[in-house]
C-alpha positions as CSV (number, residue, x, y, z in Angstrom):
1,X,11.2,-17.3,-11.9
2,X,9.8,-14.2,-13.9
3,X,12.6,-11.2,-14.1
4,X,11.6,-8.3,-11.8
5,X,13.6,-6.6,-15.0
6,X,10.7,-5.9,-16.5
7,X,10.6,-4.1,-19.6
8,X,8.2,-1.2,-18.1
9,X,10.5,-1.0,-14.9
10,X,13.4,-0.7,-17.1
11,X,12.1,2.2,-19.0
12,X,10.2,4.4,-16.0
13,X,13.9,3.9,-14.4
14,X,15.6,5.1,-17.9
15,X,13.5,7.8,-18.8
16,X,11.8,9.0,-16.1
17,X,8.5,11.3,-17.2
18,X,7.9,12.4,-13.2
19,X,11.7,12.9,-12.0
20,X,11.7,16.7,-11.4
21,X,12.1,19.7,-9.0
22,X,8.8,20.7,-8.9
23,X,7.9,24.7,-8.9
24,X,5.9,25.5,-5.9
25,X,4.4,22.3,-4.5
26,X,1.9,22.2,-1.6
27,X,3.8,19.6,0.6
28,X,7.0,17.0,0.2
29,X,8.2,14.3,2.5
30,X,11.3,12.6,2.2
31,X,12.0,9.2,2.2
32,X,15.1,6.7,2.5
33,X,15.9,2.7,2.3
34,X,18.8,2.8,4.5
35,X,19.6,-1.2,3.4
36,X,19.6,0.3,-0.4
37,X,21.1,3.6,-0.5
38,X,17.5,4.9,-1.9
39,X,17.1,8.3,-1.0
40,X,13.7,10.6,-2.3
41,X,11.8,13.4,-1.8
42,X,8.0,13.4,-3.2
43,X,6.4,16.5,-4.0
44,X,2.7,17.0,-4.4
45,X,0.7,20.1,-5.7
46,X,-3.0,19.5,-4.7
47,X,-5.6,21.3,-5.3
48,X,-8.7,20.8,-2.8
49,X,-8.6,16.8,-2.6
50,X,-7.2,16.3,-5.8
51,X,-3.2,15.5,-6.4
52,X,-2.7,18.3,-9.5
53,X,0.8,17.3,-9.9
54,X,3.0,14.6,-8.1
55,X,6.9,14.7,-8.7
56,X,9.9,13.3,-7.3
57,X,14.0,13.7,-6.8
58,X,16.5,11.7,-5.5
59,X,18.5,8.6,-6.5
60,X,18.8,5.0,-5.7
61,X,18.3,1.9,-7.4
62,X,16.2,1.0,-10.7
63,X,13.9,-0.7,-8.7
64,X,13.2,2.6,-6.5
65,X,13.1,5.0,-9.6
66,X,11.0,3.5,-11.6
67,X,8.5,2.4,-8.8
68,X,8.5,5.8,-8.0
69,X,7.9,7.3,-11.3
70,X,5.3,4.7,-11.6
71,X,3.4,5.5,-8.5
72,X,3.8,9.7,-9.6
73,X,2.3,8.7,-13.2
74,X,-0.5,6.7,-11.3
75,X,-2.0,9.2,-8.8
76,X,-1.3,12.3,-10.6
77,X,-5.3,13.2,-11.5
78,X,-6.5,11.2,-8.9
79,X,-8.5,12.5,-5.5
80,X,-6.2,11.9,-1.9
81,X,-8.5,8.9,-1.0
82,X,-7.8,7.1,-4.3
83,X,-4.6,7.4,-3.9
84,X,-4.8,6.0,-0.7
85,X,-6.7,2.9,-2.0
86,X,-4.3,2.4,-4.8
87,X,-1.2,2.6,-2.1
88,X,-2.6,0.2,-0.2
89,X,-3.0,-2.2,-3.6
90,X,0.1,-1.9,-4.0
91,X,1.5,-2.4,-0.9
92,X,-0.2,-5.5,-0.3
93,X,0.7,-7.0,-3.7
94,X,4.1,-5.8,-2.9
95,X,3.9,-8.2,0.1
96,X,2.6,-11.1,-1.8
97,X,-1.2,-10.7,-2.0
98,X,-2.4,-12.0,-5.5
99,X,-4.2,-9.2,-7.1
100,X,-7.6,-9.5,-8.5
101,X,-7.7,-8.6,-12.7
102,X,-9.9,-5.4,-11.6
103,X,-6.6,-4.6,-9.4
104,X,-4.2,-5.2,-11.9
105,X,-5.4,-2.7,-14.1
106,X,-6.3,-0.2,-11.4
107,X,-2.3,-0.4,-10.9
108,X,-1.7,-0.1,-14.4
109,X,2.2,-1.1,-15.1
110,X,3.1,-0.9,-11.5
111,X,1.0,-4.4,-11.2
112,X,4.4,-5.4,-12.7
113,X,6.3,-5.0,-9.9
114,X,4.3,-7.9,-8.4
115,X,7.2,-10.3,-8.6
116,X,9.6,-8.2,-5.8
117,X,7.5,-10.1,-3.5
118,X,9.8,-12.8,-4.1
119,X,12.8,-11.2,-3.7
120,X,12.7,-10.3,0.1
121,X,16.2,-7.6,-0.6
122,X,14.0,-5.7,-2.9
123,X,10.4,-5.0,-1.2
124,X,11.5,-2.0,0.3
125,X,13.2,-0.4,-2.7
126,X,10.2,-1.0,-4.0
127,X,8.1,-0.2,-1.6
128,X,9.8,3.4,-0.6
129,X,7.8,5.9,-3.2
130,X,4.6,4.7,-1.9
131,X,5.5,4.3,1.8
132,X,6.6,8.1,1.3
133,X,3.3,9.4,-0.1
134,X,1.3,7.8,2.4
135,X,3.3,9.3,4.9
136,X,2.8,12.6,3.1
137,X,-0.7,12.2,3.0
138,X,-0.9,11.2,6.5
139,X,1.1,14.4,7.2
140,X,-1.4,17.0,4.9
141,X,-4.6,15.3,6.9
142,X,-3.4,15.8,10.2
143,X,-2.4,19.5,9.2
144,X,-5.7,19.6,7.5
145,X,-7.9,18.7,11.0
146,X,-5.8,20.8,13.0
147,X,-6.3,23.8,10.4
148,X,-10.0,23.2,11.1
């Protein structure tokens, strides 16, 4: 059985580029794997649709860092409903969906990660970051409609 130790997941959980208290974002949620320890807050700074910035603090275990810096690098850039679509990638890979190559690459290293679906005690480490930002971004649309 492949290592989920990968050498990406290893260095996103060393030396984290998106681990930081952002200045002045437009929304966080917090997040927490109660059966880990994990524990994060995400911050986001859009701009109109698009996610300017994304940023995260907290602690926890490799697995949750560096999925979580991963997901930061991923949809920094990127418009809310992409981000969205590449959540749900993940998620599902997470849970043992093959990925198609076009996938893969859409998920860049975090396609890595595609190997915690076999190890049942780590899905939700992994999975916390993303879980977290689509509760974010479930949060900023409903405030968003209501707003209207």
């Amino acid at each position: 059985m492949a290592s989920i130790y990968t050498a990406a997941l290893m260095e996103h959980n060393a030396h984290p580029d998106y681990k930081y208290e952002m200045d002045e974002p437009t929304c966080t949620h917090d997040g927490v794997n109660p059966s880990c320890g994990d524990e994060l807050t995400l911050a986001l700074r859009l701009n109109g649709d698009v996610i300017e910035e994304a940023a995260f603090t907290g602690h926890g275990c490799a697995v949750s860092q560096a999925a979580a810096d991963m997901m930061a690098d991923l949809v920094t850039g990127e418009t809310v409903d992409e981000a969205r679509r590449l959540s749900g990638l993940y998620l599902d890979m997470i849970k043992g969906r093959p990925l198609t190559d076009e996938e893969r690459e859409d998920l860049d290293e975090a396609a890595e990660l595609a190997t915690i679906a076999r190890m049942p005690a780590r899905v939700k480490c992994a999975e916390l970051a993303w879980r977290t930002l689509e509760k974010l971004l479930e949060k900023e649309t409903a405030a968003g409609r209501e707003a209207r």
